[in-house]
TORMIVEX-520142 format. One record per residue (C-alpha): chain; x, y, z; residue in one letter. Coordinates in steps of 0.1 Angstrom, whole numbers. Last residue first. Example, Ala and Ser with C-alpha at 12.3 -4.5 7.8 and 13.67 -1.06 7.14 Angstrom:
2
site c A | X 137 | Y -11 | Z 71 | r S
site c A | X 123 | Y -45 | Z 78 | r A
***
This chain:
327
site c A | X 802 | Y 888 | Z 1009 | r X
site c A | X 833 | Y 899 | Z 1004 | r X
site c A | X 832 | Y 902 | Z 971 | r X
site c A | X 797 | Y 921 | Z 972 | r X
site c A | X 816 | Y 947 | Z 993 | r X
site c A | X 842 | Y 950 | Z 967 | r X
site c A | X 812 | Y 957 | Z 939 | r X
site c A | X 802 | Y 989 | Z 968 | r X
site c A | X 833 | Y 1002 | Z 968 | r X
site c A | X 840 | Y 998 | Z 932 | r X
site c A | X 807 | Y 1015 | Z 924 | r X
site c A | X 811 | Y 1046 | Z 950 | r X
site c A | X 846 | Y 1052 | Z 933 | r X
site c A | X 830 | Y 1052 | Z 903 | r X
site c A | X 804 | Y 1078 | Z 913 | r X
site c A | X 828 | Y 1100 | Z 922 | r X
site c A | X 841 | Y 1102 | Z 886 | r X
site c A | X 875 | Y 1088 | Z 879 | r X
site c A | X 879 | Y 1050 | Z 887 | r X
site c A | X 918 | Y 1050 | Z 894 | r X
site c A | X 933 | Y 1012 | Z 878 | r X
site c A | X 936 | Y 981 | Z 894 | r X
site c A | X 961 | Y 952 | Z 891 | r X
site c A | X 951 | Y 914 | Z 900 | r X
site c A | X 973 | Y 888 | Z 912 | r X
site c A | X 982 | Y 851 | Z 911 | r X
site c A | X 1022 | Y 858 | Z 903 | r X
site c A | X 1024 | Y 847 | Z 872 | r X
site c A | X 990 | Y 846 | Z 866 | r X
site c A | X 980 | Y 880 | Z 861 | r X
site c A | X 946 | Y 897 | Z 858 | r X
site c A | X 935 | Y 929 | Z 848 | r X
site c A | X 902 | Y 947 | Z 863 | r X
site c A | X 869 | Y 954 | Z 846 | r X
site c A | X 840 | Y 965 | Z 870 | r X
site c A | X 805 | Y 954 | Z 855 | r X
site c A | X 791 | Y 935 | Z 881 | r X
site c A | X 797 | Y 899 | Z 867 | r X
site c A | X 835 | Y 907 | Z 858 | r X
site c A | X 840 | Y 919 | Z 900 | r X
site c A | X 833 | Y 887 | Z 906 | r X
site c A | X 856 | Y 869 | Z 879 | r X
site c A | X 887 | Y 896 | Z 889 | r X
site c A | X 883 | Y 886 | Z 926 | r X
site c A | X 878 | Y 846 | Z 920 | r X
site c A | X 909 | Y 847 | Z 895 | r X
site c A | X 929 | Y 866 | Z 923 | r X
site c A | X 919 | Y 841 | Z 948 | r X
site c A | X 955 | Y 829 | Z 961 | r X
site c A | X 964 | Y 868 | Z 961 | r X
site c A | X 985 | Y 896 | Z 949 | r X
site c A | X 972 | Y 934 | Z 948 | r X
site c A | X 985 | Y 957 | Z 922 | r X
site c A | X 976 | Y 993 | Z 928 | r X
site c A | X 973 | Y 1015 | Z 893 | r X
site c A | X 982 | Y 1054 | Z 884 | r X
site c A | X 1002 | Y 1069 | Z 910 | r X
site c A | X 1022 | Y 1036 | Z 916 | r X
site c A | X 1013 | Y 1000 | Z 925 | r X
site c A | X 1030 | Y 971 | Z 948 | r X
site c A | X 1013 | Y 944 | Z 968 | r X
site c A | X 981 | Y 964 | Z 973 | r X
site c A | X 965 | Y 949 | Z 1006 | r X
site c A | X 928 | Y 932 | Z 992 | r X
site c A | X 913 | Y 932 | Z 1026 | r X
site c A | X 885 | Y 951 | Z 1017 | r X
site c A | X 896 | Y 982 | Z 1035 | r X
site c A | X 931 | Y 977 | Z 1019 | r X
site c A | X 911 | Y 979 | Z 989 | r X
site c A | X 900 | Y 1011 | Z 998 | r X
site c A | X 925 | Y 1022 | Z 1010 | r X
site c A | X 951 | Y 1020 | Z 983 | r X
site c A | X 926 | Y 1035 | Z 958 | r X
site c A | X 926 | Y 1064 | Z 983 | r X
site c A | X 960 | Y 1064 | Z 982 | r X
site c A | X 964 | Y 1062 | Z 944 | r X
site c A | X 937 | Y 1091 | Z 939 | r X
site c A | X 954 | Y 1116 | Z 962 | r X
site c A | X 986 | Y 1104 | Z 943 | r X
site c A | X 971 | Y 1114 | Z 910 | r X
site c A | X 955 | Y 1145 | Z 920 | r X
site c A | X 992 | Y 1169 | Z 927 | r X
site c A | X 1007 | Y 1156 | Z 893 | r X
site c A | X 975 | Y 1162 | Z 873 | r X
site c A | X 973 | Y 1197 | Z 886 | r X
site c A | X 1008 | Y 1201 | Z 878 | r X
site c A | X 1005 | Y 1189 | Z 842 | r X
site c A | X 974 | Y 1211 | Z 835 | r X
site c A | X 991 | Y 1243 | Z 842 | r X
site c A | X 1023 | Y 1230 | Z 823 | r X
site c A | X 1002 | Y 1226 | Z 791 | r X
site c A | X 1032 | Y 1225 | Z 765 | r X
site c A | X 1032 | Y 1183 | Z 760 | r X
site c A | X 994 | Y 1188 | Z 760 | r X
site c A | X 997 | Y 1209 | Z 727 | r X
site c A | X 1023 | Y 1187 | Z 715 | r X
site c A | X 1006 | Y 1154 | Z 721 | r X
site c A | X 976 | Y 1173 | Z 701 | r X
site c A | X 989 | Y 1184 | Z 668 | r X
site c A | X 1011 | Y 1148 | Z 661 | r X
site c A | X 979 | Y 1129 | Z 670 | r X
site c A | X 960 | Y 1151 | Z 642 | r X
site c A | X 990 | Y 1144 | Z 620 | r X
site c A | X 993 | Y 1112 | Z 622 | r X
site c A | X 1025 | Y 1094 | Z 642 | r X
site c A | X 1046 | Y 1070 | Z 620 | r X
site c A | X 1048 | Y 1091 | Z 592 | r X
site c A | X 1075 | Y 1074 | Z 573 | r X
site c A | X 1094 | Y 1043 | Z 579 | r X
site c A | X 1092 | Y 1022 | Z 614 | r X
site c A | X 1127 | Y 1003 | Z 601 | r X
site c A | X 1142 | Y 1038 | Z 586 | r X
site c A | X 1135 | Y 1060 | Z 621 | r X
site c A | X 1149 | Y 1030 | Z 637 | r X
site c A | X 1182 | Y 1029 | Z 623 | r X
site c A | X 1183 | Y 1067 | Z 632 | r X
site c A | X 1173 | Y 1064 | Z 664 | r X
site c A | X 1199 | Y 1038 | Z 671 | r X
site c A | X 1235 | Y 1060 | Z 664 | r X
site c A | X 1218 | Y 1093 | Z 668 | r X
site c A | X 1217 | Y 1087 | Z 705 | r X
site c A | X 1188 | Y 1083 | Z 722 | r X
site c A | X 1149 | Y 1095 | Z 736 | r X
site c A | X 1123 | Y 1074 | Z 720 | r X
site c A | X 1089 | Y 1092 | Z 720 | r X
site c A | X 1057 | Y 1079 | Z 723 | r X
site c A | X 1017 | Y 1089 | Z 704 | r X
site c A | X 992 | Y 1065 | Z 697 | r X
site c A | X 965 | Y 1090 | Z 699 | r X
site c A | X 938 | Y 1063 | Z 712 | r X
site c A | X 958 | Y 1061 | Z 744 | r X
site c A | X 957 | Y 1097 | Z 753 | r X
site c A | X 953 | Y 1097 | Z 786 | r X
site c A | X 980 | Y 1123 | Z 797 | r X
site c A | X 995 | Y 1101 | Z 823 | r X
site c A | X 987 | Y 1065 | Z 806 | r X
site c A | X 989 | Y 1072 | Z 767 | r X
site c A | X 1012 | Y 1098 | Z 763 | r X
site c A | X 1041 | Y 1075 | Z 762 | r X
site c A | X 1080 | Y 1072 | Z 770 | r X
site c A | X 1113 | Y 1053 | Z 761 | r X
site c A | X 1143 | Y 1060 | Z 771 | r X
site c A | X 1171 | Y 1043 | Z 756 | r X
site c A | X 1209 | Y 1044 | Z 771 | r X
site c A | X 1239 | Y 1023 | Z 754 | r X
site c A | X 1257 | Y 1058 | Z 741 | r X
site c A | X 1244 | Y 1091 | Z 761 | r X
site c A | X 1214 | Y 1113 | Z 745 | r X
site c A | X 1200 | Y 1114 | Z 771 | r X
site c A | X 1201 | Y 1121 | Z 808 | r X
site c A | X 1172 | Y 1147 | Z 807 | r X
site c A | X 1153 | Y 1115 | Z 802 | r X
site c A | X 1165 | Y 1093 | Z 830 | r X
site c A | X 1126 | Y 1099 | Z 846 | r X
site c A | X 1126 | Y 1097 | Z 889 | r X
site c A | X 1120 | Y 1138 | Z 890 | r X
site c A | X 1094 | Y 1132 | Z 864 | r X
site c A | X 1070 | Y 1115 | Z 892 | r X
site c A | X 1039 | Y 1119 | Z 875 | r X
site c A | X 1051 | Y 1112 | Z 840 | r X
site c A | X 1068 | Y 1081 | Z 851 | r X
site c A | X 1043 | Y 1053 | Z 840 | r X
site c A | X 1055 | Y 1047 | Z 806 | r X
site c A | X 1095 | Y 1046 | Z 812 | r X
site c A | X 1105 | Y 1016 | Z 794 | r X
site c A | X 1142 | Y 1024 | Z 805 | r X
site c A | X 1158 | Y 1000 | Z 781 | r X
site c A | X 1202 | Y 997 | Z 788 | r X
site c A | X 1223 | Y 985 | Z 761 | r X
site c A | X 1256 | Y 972 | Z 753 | r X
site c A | X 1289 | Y 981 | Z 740 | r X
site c A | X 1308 | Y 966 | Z 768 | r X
site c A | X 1315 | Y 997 | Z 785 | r X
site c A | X 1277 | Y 1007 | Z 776 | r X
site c A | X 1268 | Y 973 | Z 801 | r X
site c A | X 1285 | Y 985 | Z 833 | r X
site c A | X 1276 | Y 1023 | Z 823 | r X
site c A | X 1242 | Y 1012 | Z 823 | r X
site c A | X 1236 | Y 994 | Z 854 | r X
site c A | X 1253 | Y 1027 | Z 876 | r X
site c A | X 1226 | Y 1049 | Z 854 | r X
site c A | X 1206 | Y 1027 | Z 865 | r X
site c A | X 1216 | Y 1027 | Z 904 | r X
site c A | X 1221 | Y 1064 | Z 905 | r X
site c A | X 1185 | Y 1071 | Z 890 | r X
site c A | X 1166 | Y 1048 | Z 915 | r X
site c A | X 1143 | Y 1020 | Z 905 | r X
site c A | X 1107 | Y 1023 | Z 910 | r X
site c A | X 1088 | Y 991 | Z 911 | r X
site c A | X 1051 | Y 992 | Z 905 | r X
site c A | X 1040 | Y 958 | Z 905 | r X
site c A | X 1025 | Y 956 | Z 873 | r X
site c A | X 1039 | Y 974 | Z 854 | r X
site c A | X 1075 | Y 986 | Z 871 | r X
site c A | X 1084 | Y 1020 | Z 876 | r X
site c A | X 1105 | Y 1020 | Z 856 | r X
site c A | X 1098 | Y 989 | Z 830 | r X
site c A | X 1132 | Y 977 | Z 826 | r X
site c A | X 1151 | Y 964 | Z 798 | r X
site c A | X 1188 | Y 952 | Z 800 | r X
site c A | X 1209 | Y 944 | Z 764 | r X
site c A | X 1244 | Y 925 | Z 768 | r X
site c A | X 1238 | Y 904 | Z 796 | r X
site c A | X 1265 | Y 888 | Z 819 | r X
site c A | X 1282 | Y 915 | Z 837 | r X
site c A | X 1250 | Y 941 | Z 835 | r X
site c A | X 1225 | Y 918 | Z 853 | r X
site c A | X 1231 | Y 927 | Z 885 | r X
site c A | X 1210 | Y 955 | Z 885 | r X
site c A | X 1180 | Y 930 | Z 878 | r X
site c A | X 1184 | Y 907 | Z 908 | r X
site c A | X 1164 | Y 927 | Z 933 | r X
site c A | X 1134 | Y 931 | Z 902 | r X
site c A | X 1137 | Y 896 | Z 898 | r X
site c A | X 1148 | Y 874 | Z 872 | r X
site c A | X 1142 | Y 869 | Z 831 | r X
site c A | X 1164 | Y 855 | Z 810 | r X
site c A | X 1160 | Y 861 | Z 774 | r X
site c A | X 1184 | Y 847 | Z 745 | r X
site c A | X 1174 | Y 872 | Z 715 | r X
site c A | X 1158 | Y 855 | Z 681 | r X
site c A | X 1139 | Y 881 | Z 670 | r X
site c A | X 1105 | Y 865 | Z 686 | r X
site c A | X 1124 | Y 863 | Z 718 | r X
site c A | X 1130 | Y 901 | Z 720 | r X
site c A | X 1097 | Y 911 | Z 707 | r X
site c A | X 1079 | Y 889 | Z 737 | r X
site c A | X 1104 | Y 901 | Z 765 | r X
site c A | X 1095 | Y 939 | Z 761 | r X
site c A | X 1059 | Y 925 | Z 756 | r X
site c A | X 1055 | Y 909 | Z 788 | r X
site c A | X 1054 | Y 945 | Z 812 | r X
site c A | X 1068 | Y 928 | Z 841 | r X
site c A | X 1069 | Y 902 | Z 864 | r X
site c A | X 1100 | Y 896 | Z 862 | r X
site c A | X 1126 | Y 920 | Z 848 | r X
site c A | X 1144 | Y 915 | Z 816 | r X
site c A | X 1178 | Y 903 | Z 809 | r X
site c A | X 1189 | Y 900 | Z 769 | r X
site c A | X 1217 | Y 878 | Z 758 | r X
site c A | X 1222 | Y 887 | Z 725 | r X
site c A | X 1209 | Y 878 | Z 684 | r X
site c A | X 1221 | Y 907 | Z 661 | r X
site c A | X 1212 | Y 945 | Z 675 | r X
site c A | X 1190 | Y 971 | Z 656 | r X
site c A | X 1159 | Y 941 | Z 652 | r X
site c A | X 1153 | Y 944 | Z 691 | r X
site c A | X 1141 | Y 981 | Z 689 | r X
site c A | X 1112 | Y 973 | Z 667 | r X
site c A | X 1087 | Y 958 | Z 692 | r X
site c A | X 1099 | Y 982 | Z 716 | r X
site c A | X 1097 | Y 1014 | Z 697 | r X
site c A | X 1060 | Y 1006 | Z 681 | r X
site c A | X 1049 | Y 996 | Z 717 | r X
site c A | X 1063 | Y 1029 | Z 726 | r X
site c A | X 1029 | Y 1048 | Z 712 | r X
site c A | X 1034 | Y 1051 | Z 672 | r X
site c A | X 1067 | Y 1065 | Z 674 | r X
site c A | X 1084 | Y 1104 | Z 677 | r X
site c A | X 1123 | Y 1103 | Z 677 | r X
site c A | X 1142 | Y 1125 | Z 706 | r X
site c A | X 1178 | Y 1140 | Z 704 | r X
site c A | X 1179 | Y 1168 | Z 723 | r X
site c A | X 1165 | Y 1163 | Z 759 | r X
site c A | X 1146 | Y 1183 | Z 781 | r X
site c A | X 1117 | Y 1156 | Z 782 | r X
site c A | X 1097 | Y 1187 | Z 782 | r X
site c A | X 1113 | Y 1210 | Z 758 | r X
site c A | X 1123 | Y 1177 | Z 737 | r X
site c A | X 1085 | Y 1173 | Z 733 | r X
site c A | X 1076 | Y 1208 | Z 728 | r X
site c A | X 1103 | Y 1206 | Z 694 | r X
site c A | X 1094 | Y 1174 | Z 685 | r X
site c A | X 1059 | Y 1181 | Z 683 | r X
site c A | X 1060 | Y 1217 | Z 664 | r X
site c A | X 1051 | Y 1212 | Z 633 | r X
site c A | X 1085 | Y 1208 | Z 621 | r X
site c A | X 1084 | Y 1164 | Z 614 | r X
site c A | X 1052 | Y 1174 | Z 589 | r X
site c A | X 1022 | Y 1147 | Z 590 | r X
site c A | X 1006 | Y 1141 | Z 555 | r X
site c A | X 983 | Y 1167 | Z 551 | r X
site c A | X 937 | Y 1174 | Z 550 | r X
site c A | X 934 | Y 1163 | Z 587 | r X
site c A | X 954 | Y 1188 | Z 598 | r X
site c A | X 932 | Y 1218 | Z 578 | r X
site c A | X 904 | Y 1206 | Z 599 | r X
site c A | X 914 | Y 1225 | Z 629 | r X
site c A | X 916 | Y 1196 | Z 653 | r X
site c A | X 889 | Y 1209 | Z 682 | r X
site c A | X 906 | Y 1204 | Z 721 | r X
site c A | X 916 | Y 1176 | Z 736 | r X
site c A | X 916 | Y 1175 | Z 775 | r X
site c A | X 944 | Y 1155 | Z 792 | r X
site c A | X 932 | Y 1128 | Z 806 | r X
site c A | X 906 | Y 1129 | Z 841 | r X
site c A | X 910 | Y 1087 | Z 834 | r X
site c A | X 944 | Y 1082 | Z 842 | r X
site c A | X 948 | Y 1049 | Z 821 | r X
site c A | X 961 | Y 1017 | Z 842 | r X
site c A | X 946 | Y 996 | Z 815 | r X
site c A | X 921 | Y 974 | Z 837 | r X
site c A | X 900 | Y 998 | Z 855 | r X
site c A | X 870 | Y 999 | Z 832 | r X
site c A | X 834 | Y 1007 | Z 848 | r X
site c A | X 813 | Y 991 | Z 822 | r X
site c A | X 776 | Y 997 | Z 812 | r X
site c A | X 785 | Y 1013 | Z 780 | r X
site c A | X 799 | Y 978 | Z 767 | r X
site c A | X 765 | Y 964 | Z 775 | r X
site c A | X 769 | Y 938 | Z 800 | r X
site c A | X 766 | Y 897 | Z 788 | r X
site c A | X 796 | Y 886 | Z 808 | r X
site c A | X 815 | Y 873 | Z 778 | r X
site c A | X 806 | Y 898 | Z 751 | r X
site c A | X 809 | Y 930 | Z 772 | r X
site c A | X 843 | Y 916 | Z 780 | r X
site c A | X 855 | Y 911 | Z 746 | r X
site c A | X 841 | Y 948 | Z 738 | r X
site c A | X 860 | Y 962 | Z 767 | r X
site c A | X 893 | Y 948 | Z 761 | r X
site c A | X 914 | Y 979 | Z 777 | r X
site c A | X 939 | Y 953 | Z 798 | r X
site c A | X 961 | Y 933 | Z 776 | r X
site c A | X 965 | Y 896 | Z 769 | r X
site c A | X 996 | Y 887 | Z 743 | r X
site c A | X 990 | Y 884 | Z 706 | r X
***
């Protein structure tokens, strides 16, 4: 299995700090989530029921019509490459490496190139995935010039992946009130903006013609019920998703300057990480490591991505471990 940030316990383990103990900024999680209320204990007791409401607050939202509700996205994209026989497949790089994992393990061609070379991609390749905006460097590719991308490639009866996972804060950037249209899939999660990682709830947003095939590959009751009964209670909370959308960027620039302030320049980064490339990225993740503060590290480039601390006291942490790293 490929590295991912979140590994608390493996951390705790290595370093020798009680799991508790940890400040963990490595997952790119907004850590004020979406608060979950009491599941009435009646959902527990059934099997998860397709008109209980999800699908219908989540089209609402996405304002879309055709939408499938998966196990997080990771379920979509790990699935999504066995719907299409062997093909050239172009993927951004860096980028989120699981998109290019599943294809390769299915036995796709994968190339991967830059983020400036990616829309050029459509004359050659006959599936392109992006990450928008981008993990890790936080990339955010206009709606004209994908939309541009995808008719190239749906003229020739290909595909174009939006892996749109980050885009809750900016939904005005999001190409999900664009589906259903043939060749385009949208994917989203309520794991990073809303903070719900442990729910294990995405949507793909598509035509008929690949959700269906997919709906019968991931089988039935992919998302429990309790999951199911709180994505679409915070898919409905509009109050709470405009407060969120006003912090985060208040967060992200003062995440941005701090580390600026410890002359660690963010590279790239969006409303809910800042990714900060550097000869001495394994020395700045290790350092931090020994005080408790959890970060994710990339080697291809050398760099080192940084999620919001949440409580005010976490923000006085980080400053103060970044200090020590100077020193």
């Amino acid at each position: 299995m490929l590295e991912h940030g979140g590994r608390l316990r493996r951390a705790a383990q290595r370093y020798g700090i009680d799991e508790a103990s940890w400040l963990d900024l490595s997952s790119g999680i907004n850590p004020h989530g979406w608060p979950v209320p009491a599941v009435p204990g009646e959902v527990w007791l059934r099997l998860p029921q397709e008109d209980d409401g999800l699908d219908a607050a989540a089209k609402e939202y996405y304002g879309t019509m055709e939408i499938l509700a998966v196990s997080g996205s990771q379920a979509a994209l790990q699935t999504l490459p066995m719907l299409r026989p062997p093909t050239q497949v172009a993927l951004v790089a860096p980028s989120y490496a699981e998109h290019a994992h599943a294809w390769q393990r299915h036995g796709h061609q994968v190339s991967s190139v830059s983020a400036a070379e990616i829309l050029q991609t459509g004359t050659n390749a006959q599936v392109v995935v992006i990450v928008n905006p981008n993990n890790p460097s936080g990339k955010l590719f206009g709606i004209d010039e994908l939309l541009s991308l995808h008719a190239q490639l749906a003229a020739r009866g290909g595909w174009l992946v939006v892996d749109e996972a980050f885009m809750d804060a900016t939904p005005e950037h999001s190409l999900a009130s664009r589906c259903p249209r043939p060749g385009l899939i949208v994917l989203r999660s309520l794991g990073k903006f809303f903070g719900l990682a442990g729910a294990r709830v995405g949507f793909v947003l598509a035509e008929p013609a690949v959700l269906r095939p997919l709906a019968e590959l991931l089988g039935p009751w992919p998302v429990a019920a309790p999951s199911r009964y709180a994505a679409a209670l915070a898919l409905r909370d509009t109050a709470w998703q405009r407060a969120t959308r006003e912090r985060l960027p208040l967060a992200a620039q003062r995440l941005a300057d701090l580390l600026q302030s410890s002359n660690l320049t963010p590279s790239g980064g969006c409303t809910l990480f800042q990714w900060v490339c550097c000869a001495d990225a394994v020395r700045v993740h290790e350092q931090l490591a020994q005080q408790g503060v959890l970060t994710r590290l990339y080697s291809a480039p050398h760099s080192v991505r940084f999620g919001l601390p949440g409580e005010e006291a976490q923000w006085v942490r980080l400053a103060e471990a970044l200090r020590r790293c100077l020193r």
